[in-house]
C-alpha positions as CSV (number, residue, x, y, z in Angstrom):
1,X,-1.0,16.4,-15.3
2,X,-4.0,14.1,-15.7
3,X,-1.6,11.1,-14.8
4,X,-0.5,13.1,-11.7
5,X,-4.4,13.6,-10.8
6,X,-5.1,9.9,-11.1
7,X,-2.3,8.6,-9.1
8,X,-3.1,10.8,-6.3
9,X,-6.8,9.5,-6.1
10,X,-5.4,5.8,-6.6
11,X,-3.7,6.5,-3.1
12,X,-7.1,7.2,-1.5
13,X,-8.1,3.8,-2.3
14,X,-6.9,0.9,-1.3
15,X,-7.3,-2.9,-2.9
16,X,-9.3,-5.8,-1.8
17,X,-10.0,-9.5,-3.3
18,X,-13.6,-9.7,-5.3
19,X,-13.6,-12.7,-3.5
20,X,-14.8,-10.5,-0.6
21,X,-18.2,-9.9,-2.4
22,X,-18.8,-13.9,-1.5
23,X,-20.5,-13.2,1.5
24,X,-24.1,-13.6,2.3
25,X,-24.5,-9.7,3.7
26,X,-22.6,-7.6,2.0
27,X,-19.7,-5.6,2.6
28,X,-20.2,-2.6,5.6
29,X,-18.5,-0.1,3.2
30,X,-18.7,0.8,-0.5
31,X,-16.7,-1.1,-3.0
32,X,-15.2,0.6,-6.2
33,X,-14.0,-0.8,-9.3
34,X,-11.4,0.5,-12.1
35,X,-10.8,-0.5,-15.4
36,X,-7.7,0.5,-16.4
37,X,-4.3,0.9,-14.4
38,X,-4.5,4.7,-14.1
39,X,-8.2,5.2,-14.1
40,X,-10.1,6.7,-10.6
41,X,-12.0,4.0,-8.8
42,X,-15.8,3.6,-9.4
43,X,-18.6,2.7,-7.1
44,X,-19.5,-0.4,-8.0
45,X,-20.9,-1.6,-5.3
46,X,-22.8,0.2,-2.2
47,X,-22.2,-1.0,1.5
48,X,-24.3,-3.9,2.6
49,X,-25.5,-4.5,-1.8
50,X,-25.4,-8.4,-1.8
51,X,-23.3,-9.6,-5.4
52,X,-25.1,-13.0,-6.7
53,X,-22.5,-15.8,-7.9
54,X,-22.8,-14.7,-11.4
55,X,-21.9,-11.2,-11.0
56,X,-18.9,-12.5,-9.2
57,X,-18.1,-15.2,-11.8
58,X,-18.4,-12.5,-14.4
59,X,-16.0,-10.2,-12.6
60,X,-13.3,-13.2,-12.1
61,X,-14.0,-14.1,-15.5
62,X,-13.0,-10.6,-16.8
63,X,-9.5,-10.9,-15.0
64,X,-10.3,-8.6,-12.5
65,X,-8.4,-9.0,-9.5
66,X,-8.5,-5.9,-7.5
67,X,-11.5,-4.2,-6.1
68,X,-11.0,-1.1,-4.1
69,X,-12.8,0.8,-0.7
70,X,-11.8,4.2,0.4
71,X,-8.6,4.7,2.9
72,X,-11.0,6.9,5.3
73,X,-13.3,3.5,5.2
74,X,-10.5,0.5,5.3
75,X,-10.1,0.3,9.2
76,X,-14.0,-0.3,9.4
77,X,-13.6,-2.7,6.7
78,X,-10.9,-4.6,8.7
79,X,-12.8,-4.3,12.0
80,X,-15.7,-5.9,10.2
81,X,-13.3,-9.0,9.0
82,X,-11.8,-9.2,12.8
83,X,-15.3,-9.6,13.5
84,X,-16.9,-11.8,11.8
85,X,-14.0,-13.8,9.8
86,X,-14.7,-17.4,11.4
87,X,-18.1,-17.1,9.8
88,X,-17.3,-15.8,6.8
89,X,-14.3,-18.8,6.1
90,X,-17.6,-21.3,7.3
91,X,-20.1,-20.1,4.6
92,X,-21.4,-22.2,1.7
93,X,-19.7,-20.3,-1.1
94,X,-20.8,-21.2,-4.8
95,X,-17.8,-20.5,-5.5
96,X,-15.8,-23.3,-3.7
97,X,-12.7,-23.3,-6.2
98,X,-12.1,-19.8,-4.6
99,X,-12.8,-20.7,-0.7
100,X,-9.0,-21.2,-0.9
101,X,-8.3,-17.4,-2.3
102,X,-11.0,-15.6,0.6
103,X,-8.7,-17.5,3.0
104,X,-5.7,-15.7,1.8
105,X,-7.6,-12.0,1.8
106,X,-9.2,-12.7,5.1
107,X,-6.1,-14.3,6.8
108,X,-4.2,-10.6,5.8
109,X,-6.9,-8.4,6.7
110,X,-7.5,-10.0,10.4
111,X,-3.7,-9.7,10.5
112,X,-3.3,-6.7,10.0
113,X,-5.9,-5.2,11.7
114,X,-4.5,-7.3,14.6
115,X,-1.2,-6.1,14.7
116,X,-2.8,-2.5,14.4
117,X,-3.8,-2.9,18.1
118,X,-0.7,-3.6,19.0
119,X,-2.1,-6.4,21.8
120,X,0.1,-9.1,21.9
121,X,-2.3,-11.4,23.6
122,X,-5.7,-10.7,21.5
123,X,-2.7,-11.6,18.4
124,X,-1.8,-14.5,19.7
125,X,-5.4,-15.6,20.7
126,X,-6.3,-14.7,16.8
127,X,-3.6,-16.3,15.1
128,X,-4.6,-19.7,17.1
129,X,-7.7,-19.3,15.7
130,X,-6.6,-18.6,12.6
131,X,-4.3,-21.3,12.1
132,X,-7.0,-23.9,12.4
133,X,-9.0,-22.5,9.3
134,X,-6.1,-22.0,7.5
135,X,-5.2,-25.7,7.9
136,X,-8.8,-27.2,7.7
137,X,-9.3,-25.2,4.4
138,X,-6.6,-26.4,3.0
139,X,-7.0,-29.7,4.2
140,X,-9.9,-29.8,2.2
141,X,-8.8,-29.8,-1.4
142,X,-5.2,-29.8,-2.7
143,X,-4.3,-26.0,-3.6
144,X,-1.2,-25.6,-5.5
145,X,1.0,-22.9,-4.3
146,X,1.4,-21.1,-7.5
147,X,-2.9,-20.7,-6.8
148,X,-2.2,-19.3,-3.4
149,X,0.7,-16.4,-4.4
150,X,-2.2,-15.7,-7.4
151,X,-4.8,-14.8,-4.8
152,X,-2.3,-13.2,-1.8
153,X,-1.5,-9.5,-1.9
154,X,2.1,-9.2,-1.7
155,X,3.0,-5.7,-0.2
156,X,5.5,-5.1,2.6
157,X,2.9,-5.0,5.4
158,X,3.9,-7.3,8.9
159,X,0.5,-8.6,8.6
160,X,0.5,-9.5,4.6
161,X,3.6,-11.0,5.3
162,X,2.9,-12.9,8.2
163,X,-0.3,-14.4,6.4
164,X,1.7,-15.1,3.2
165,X,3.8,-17.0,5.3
166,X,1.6,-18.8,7.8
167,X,-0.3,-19.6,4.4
168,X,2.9,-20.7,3.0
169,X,4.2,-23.3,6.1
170,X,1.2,-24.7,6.1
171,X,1.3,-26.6,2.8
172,X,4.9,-27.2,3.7
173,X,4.9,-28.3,7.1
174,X,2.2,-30.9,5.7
175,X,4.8,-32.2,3.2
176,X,7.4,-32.3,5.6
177,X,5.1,-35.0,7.5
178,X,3.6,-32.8,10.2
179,X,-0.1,-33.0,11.4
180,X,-2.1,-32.7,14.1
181,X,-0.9,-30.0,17.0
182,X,2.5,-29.5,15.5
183,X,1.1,-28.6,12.4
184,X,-1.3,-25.8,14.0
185,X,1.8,-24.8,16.3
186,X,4.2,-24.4,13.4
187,X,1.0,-22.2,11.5
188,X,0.6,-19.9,14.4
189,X,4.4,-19.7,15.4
190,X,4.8,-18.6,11.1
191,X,2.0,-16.0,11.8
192,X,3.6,-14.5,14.6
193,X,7.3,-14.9,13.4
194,X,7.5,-10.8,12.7
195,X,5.5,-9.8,15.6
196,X,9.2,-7.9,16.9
197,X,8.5,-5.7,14.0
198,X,5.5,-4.0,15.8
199,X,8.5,-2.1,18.1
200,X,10.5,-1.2,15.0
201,X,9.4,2.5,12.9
202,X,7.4,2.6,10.4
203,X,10.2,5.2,8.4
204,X,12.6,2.3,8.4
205,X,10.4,-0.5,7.7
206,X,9.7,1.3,4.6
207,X,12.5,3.2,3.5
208,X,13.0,3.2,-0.1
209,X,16.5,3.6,0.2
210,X,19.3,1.2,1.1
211,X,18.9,1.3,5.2
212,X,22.4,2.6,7.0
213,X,24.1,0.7,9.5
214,X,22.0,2.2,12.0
215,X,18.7,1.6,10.9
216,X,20.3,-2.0,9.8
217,X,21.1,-3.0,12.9
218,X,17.8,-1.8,14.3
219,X,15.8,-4.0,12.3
220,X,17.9,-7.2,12.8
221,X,16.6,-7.3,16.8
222,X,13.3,-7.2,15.8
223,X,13.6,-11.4,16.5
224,X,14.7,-10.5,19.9
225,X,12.1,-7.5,20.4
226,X,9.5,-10.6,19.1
227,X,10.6,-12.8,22.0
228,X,11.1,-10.7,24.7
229,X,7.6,-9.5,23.7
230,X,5.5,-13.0,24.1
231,X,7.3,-13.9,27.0
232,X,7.4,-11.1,29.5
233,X,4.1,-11.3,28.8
234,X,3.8,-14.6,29.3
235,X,1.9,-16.0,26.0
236,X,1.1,-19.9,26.1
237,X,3.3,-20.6,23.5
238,X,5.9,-23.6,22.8
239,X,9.6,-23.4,22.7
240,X,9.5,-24.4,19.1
241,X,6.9,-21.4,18.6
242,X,9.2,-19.1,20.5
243,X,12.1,-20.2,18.6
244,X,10.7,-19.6,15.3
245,X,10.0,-16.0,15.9
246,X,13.8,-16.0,17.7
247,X,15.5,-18.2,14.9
248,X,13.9,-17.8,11.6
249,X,16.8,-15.0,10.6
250,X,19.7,-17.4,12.1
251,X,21.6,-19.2,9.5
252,X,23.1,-22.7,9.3
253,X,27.1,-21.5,8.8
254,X,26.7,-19.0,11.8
255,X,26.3,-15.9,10.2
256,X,22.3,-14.9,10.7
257,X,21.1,-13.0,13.4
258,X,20.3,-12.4,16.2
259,X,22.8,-14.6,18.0
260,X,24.8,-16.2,15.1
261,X,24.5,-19.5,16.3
262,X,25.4,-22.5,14.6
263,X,23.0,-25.4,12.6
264,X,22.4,-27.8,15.5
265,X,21.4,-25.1,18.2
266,X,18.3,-23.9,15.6
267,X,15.2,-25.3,15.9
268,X,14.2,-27.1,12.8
269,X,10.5,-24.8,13.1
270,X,12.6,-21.9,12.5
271,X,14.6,-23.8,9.5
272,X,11.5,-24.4,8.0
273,X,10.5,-21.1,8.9
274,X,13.7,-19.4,7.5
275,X,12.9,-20.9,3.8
276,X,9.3,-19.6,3.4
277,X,10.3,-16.4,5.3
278,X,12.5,-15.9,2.5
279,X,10.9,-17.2,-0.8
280,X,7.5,-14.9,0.3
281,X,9.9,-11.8,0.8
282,X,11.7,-12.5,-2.2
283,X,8.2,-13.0,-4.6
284,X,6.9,-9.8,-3.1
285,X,6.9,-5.9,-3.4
286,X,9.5,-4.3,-1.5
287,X,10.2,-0.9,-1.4
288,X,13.6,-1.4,-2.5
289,X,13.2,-4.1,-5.3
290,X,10.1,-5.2,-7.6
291,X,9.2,-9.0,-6.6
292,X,11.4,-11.7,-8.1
293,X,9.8,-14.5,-10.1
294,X,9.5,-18.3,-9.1
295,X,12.4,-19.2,-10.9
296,X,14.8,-16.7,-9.5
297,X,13.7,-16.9,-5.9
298,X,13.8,-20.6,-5.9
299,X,17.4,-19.8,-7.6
300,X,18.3,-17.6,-5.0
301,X,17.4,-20.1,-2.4
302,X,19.1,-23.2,-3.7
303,X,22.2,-21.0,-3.9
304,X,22.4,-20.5,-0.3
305,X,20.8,-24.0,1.0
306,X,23.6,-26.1,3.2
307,X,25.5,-22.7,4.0
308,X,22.5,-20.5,4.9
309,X,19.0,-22.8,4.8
310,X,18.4,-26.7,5.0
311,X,18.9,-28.2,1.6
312,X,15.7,-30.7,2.7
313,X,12.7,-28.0,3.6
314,X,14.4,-26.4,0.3
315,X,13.9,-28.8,-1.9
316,X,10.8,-29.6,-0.8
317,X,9.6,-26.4,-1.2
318,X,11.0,-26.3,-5.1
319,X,9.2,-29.4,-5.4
320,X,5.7,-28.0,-3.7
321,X,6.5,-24.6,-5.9
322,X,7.1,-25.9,-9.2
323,X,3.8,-28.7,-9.0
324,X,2.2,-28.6,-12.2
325,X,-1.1,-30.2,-11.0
């Protein structure tokens, strides 16, 4: 019964990086803390209390990962982010080592507060913006990618995934060769690549169950719900952009969707696209399946590379995932 008790009041709380204690004001809402997996969230932190570097350090130190605010206070929490994000990515952090981790929490929680409007032109306009810190931070210092799936969340939100994967491209399309414009097209076009997924339910995004034919076939025109979207609304956006929200499910022996057309009709964006699209699916929570580890996923991946994905971007990726230093 106690178990039952705690789960329930883990459900009115949802997590956040302590790397969001970095800031120079303070958070706008309280900020709890646990200590154990099943114990009821504590106030350790009251909105707008300013956390030195040392209190931080120690919390990192400790191996604490997760903080927590209350559900009834998250949207004001991501409404404060939206806000004031550029700034927060632009402080002088002690903690530079970390600058790298905030990236990856603030990149989700703009996200997803974005997509929670549901305004397909203030998303677009964010994720340009977006792009260019993503890129500029980690332009900065090398940041191995092992580092970056440490400090992402990795639930089955659009906008955790889209982060995870604009995150993800980013590091790639740089080892691919890419720089300048392309490289902060390819970022935003990987941040929007789901945006189709806005028009599909919420029930069938997150079944637990195996989906039926139905709800199957409903989710696999979310690429074509995604381009129809930006462009009768008439986003600024390249083809290669467009294609890699169109393409990034299309596979290389003709058997993806939407279309089902074959290797040289896909844009390589969405090739690239397609590979971290599926390694951050795989390495996440889904309500289906517990999150695979490095190993498999990159398994799973080489299995299907020349029939389904490009064998290059793929092993380029294994090499960028398996980097020891």
């Amino acid at each position: 019964m106690q178990t039952l008790t705690s789960s329930r009041a883990l459900r009115e709380f949802i997590p956040i990086s302590p790397l969001m204690l970095s800031g120079k004001k303070g958070l706008s809402v309280d900020v709890f803390i646990k200590v154990d997996a099943y114990a009821t969230p504590k106030l350790y932190c009251s909105r707008r209390l300013q956390v030195n570097p040392r209190q931080l350090q120690l919390l990192l130190d400790a191996g604490i990962t997760k903080l927590y605010v209350e559900r009834d206070s998250y949207q004001s929490y991501l409404s404060e982010l939206r806000s004031n994000w550029e700034r927060i990515l632009n402080e002088d952090y002690p903690l530079e080592a970390d600058r790298a981790g905030l990236m990856c929490e603030v990149a989700r929680a703009v996200l997803e507060e974005q997509f929670n409007t549901n305004d397909t032109s203030s998303i677009v306009n964010t994720c340009k913006q977006l792009s260019c810190s993503v890129i500029d931070i980690l332009q900065q210092r090398p940041v191995l990618v092992s580092s970056l799936h440490a400090s992402m969340s990795h639930d089955d939100a659009i906008g955790t995934h889209s982060s995870n994967v604009g995150i993800y491209i980013a590091v790639l399309a740089r080892e691919l060769g890419f720089t300048g414009d392309e490289l902060q097209q390819i970022v935003v076009g990987a941040l929007l690549h789901d945006i189709g997924k806005l028009e599909v339910s919420d029930e069938i995004l997150g079944k637990p169950e195996r989906l039926n034919e139905f709800e199957f076939r409903t989710v696999q025109k979310h690429p074509s719900l995604g381009l129809r979207r930006l462009v009768s609304e008439q986003q600024e956006l390249t083809f290669g952009q467009l294609m890699m929200v169109y393409q990034h499910h299309e596979k290389l022996n003709g058997t993806g969707y939407p279309v089902g057309v074959p290797c040289e009709e896909i844009h390589p964006w969405a090739k690239i696209c397609s590979v971290v699209d599926a390694f951050e699916a795989l390495t996440s929570l889904r309500p289906y399946r517990n999150p695979l580890s490095f190993e498999t996923a990159l398994a799973v991946l080489e299995k299907i590379a020349r029939t389904q994905l490009d064998e290059t971007v793929v092993k380029c990726w294994k090499s960028l995932v398996l980097c020891p230093y």
